[in-house]
Residue, then its C-alpha position, 0 to 999 in steps of 0.5 A: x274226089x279223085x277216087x271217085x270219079x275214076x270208078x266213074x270214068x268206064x261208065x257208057x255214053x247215053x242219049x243226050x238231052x235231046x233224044x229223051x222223052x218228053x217230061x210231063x207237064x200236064x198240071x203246070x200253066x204256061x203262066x206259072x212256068x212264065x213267072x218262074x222263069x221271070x224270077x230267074x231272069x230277074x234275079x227276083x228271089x222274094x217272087x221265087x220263094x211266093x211261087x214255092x209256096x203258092x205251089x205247095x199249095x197248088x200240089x204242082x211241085x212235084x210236077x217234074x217241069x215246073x220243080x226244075x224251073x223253081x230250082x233254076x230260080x233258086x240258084x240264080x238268086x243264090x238261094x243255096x239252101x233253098x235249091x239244096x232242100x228242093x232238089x233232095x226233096x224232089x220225087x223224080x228228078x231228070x238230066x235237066x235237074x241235074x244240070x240245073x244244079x251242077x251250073x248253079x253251084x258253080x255260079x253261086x261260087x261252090x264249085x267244089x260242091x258241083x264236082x261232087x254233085x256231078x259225082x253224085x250223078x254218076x254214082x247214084x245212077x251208074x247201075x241205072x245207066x247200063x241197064x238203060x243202055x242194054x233194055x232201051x229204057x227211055x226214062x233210065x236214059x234220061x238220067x245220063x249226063x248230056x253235053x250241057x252237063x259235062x260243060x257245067x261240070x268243065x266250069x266247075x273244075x276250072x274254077x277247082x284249078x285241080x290238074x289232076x281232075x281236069x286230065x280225068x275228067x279229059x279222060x271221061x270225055x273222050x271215052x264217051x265220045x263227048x269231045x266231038x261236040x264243039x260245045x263240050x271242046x270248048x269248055x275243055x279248052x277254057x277248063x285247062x286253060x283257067x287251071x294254068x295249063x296253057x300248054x294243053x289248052x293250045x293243043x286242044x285248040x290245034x285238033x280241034x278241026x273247026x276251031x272258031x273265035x271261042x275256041x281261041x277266045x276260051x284258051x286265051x282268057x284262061x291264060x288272062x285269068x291266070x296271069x299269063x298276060x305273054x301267052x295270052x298274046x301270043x294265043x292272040x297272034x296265032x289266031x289271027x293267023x289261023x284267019x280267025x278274027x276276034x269278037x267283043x270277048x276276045x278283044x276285051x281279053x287281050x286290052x286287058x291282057x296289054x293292060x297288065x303285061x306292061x307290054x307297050x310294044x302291043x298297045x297301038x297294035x291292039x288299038x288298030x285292031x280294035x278299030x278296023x273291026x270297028x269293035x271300039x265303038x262299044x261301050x266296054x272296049x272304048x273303056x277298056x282300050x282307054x284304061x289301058x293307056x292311062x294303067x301303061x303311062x300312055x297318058x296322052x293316047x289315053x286322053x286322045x281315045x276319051x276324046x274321040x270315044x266320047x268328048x266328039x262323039x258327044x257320048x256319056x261315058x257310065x265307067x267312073x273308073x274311067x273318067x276318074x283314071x283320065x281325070x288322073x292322067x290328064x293331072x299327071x300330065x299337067x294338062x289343066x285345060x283338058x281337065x276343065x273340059x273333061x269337067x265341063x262335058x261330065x257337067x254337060x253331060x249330068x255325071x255328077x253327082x258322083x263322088x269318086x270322079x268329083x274327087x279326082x276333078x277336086x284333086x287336079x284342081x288343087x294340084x295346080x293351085x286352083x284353090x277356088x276352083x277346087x272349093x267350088x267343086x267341094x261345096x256343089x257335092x251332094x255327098x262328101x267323104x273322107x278323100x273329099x275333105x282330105x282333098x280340100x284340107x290338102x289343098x288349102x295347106x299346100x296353097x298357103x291357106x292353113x287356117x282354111x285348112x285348119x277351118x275345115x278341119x274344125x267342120x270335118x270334126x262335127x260331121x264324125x257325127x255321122x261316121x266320117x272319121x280323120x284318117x291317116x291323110x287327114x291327121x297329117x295333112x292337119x298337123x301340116x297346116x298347124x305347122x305352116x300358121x304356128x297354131x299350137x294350141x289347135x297342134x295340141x288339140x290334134x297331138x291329143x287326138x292322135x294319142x286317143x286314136x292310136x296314130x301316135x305309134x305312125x313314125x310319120x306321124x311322130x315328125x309331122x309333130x316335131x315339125x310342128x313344135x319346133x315352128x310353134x316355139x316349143x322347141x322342148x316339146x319337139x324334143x320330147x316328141x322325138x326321144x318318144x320316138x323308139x330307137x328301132x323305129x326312127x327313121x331319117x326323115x325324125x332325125x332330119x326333123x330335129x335337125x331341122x327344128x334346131x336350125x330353125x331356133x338358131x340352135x346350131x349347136x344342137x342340131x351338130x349334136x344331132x347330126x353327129x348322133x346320127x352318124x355315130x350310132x349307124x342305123x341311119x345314114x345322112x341323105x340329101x335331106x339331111x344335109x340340107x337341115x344341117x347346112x342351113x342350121x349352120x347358116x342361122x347359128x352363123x357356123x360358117x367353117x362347120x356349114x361348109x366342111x359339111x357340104x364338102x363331106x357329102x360327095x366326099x364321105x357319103x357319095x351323095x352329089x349336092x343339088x341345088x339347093x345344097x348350093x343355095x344353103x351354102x350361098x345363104x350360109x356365105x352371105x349370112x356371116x357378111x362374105x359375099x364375095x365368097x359367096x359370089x365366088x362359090x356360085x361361079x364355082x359351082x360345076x351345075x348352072x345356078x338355078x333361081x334359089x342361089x342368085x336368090x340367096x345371094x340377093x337376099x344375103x346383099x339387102x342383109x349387108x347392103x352391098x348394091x354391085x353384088x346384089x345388081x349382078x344378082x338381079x341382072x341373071x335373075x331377070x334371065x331366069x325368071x322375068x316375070x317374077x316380081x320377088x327379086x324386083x321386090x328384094x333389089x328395091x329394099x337393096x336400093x331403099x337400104x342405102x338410100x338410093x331412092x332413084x333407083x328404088x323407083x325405077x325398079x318400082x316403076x318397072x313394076x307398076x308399068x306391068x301391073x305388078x305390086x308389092x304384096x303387103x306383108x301380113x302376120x296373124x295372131x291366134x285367139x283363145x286357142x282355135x280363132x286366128x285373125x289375120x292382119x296386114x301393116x296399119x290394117x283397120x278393119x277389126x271392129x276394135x282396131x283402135x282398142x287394139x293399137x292403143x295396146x300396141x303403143x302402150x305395149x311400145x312406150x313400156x318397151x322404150x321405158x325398159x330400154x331406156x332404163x337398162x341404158x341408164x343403169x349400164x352408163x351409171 
């Protein structure tokens, strides 16, 4: 391609576009032309390819005007193919044909044909030119390339990013005394700069005697598209320098030049700029100064801008990236009135439906416990995809409503009908909300899935499983789950999985093995997660000296600093085998304040062993810690019940009742042929056959008590 534009290059100048003759048109209606250039404008490709054919017809195609505004329609609608059989096709074809063709190419994303089109140009005609040049014949002439041609041509190879073309075609410019036409600089300018040569691009924007806003506003997007977000910025301060103000282009290059360089420093800076010449009150700058805050973790900049942009102007914001990055920001930010704001002007103002900023709206709702809400979100969407049911299911579980989840879920499957497939998010999310309800057999139901759909290579996956058989009871089958696992491909979190699942079993023995399995074979090491499973492990089997060497080999042998909850695991660990002075003593030891969790042990650990000073002097920092908390007021009252000092259990349920505070009624649930759960709370009678249902239970009861007392009768004889 080199090659054959220097041959190219010592070919003379001609008259430009202007100074040609005329070209005739003699057969062709203004309408016609109309209706061409309406297919272009319109990108209407069906109309261009009628007219093609009522032209043929007509035999006014080969009028030389009316073939070159049907090749312009074909290539603005993309008809490549269409355009390349017209153009050869063509009996006459002009400089205007020529150019038609080389911009289209480059439009239509083929710039490498372009090149070789302006190459062609050139090579066909080189004879033609100079012979023009020499005779003054107006219609060879108008063959030579123009500065429109040479400016297609720049674009061309600034989408080629070929440096050695661009310094040849720079070359052929200046020898044909195009770089005084403003038109052509400009494109050379933005030509080196999308190749990635900044450097080149400044010095033409220096020597360029009036140089404007587009000479600045070329070199600097060029070094945006380029990544050379600094240069970009620096481009940008020069100009200002220069005296040249930006325009709308100009600006929202350099937002997006900020947005990406991480740079904070240059935010506001930019944002001032943008409102002194009063160019944030566009659409496009207004979105793109916002998403530039939110991108640089300038979330409430980025918030403020929505509302001045758009909540008090009463504007409808159209960018749902926009919205939804705001939506996020104000999610990260914890800020939920703002985000039923926001939610309440997008209602206002008719945005929905629109499933991507319902999705964030439903996402920040569920975040902040907002389950109702949430729902409410869910069920007014028109059109629901996969994130919208990930969302919900997500919701439910971390929200402590897994059989909703596992409800939705059964939904979810019925709509795979229609091609809304479980995901990576929705299989674990499912697994989760089975765990959290001890649901097995729906968990076998999902481990079949999984194995059908291939997720069961995910190692993810794989622990979610053994989590979820270890609190379903199948101890054996979380086992299995985990020797499955490969030995390169288990992870820590498998091995914290199935030390965890021990401790939950009361298999202290077991999750020792584990943990000492892990130690040993070395492609792991124990982190804080680790130790927190072993330690409580050790706290349900009753291994007190194993828990606690454990929690002292952490920073000693692994340099890993206990947190809190490593505290509280020791305090439960203490208080379960009955030492809770230890356990008082450990707490006042402890070189980081008690949080909530360890006065919480040890107050638990006190209604376990009945000790009321210990559990008094739990209660009173709690009361500190959290005062509208009713959990420790609940436990010190069962403390109070425990040894029958019923004054002092009413006090404290007093206290609770003057705050409107109540005893939550404990609940458990029971799973019905393998997909239905029922819940139920103490002496509950809703069920339509409850006395069916107790009249088992006390029958289940008597033949207890007759086992119970048959084995003492036969221990005593």
């Amino acid at each position: 391609m080199t090659q054959i534009l220097s041959t190219c290059l010592h070919l003379p100048l001609h008259r430009p576009l202007h100074q040609r003759t005329p070209t005739n048109t003699n057969g062709a209606s203004p309408s016609t032309i109309q209706l061409l250039r309406s297919s272009a404008s319109q990108r209407d490709a069906i109309l261009a390819s009628s007219l093609h054919a009522a032209l043929l017809k007509s035999g006014l195609r080969s009028d030389l005007f009316v073939a070159n505004a049907l090749l312009d329609a074909y290539l603005k609608n993309g008809l490549l193919s269409s355009a390349a059989n017209l153009f050869d096709e063509m009996p006459q074809r002009d400089v205007a044909s020529w150019t038609s063709l080389i911009s289209g190419l480059t439009r239509c994303k083929a710039a490498k044909a372009a090149v070789f089109a302006f190459l062609d140009m050139l090579g066909t005609h080189g004879e033609a030119y100079d012979t023009a040049a020499a005779d003054g014949d107006e219609e060879a002439a108008a063959l030579c390339p123009n500065e429109f041609t040479v400016s297609a041509f720049l674009q061309a190879c600034g989408h080629i990013k070929d440096v050695k073309l661009g310094t040849m075609v720079h070359a052929y410019i200046v020898k044909n005394g195009f770089f005084s036409d403003s038109f052509v600089a400009n494109s050379l300018i933005d030509m080196y700069a999308k190749i990635g040569s900044a450097a080149s691009a400044e010095k033409l924007v220096r020597r360029l005697r009036c140089r404007g806003v587009v000479s600045w506003t070329a070199a600097l997007s060029g070094c945006v598209l380029n990544e050379m977000f600094e240069k970009a910025l620096e481009l940008f301060t020069m100009m200002l320098k220069d005296g040249i103000l930006p325009n709308t282009v100009t600006m929202l290059s350099i937002i997006q030049a900020c947005s990406l360089s991480h740079e904070p420093s240059f935010l506001r800076w930019v944002h001032a700029w943008a409102t002194k010449l009063e160019l944030d009150r566009n659409d496009l700058i207004a979105n793109s100064l916002i998403e530039m805050y939110a991108k640089n973790g300038f979330l409430e900049e980025g918030v403020k801008a929505f509302y001045m942009f758009y909540l008090f102007d009463g504007k409808v914001c159209s960018d749902a990236s926009v919205v939804a990055a705001i939506v996020h920001g104000c999610s990260l930010l914890g800020s939920l009135k703002h985000v039923k704001e926001i939610h309440a002007y997008l209602t206002k103002a008719g945005f929905f439906p629109c499933t991507v900023i319902e999705n964030s709206v439903m996402g920040v709702y569920a975040k902040h416990g907002r389950v109702d809400d949430a729902h409410l979100v869910f069920e007014r969407m028109v059109q629901r995809d996969t994130v919208s049911w990930n969302t919900m299911i997500s919701c439910f579980v971390k929200n402590d409503r897994a059989g909703n989840a596992l409800e939705f879920l059964g939904l979810f499957h019925k709509l795979s009908r229609i091609g809304l497939q479980p995901d990576f998010v929705t299989i674990l999310s499912s697994i989760q909300a089975c765990s959290e309800v001890a649901s097995l057999q729906q968990g076998q139901v999902l481990h079949s899935y999984v194995i059908k759909s291939g997720f069961d290579v995910d190692v993810y996956v794989c622990n979610a499983l053994i989590d979820m058989y270890a609190k379903s009871g199948r101890i054996d089958f979380a086992e299995l789950m985990f020797r499955e696992i490969g030995f390169g491909f288990k992870d820590i979190s498998s091995w914290n999985s199935m030390i965890a699942a021990y401790g939950i079993h009361g298999d202290g023995s077991s999750a020792m093995r584990v943990f000492d399995r892990l130690k040993n074979e070395g492609n792991h090491s124990p982190n804080a997660v680790t130790f927190a499973c072993v330690i409580s492990a050790c706290g349900h089997a009753g291994f007190t000296e194993e828990g606690y060497e454990c929690f002292k080999s952490m920073k000693r042998d692994y340099g890993i600093e206990p947190r809190t909850e490593h505290y509280a695991s020791m305090v439960d660990l203490f208080g379960r085998s009955g030492k809770l002075r230890e356990a008082a003593e450990f707490i006042k030891d402890m070189p980081i304040q008690p949080g909530p969790s360890v006065w919480g042990a040890l107050l638990g650990a006190c209604g376990l062993h009945r000790n009321v000073e210990i559990a008094e002097k739990a209660a009173k920092e709690l009361a500190v810690l959290e005062p509208e908390s009713d959990i420790w007021k609940v436990s010190l009252s069962n403390v109070y019940a425990s040894v029958g000092k019923w004054g002092d259990w009413a006090k404290v349920r007093a206290s609770m009742k003057s705050k409107g505070s109540r005893k939550e009624a404990g609940w458990s649930s029971v799973e019905v042929r393998g997909m239905e759960r029922y819940r139920f709370t103490v002496a509950d009678t809703r069920h339509p056959e409850s006395e069916r249902i107790y009249e088992v239970w006390r029958s289940i009861n008597k033949h207890i008590a007759d086992a119970a007392a048959a084995a003492d009768a036969y221990l005593w004889n």
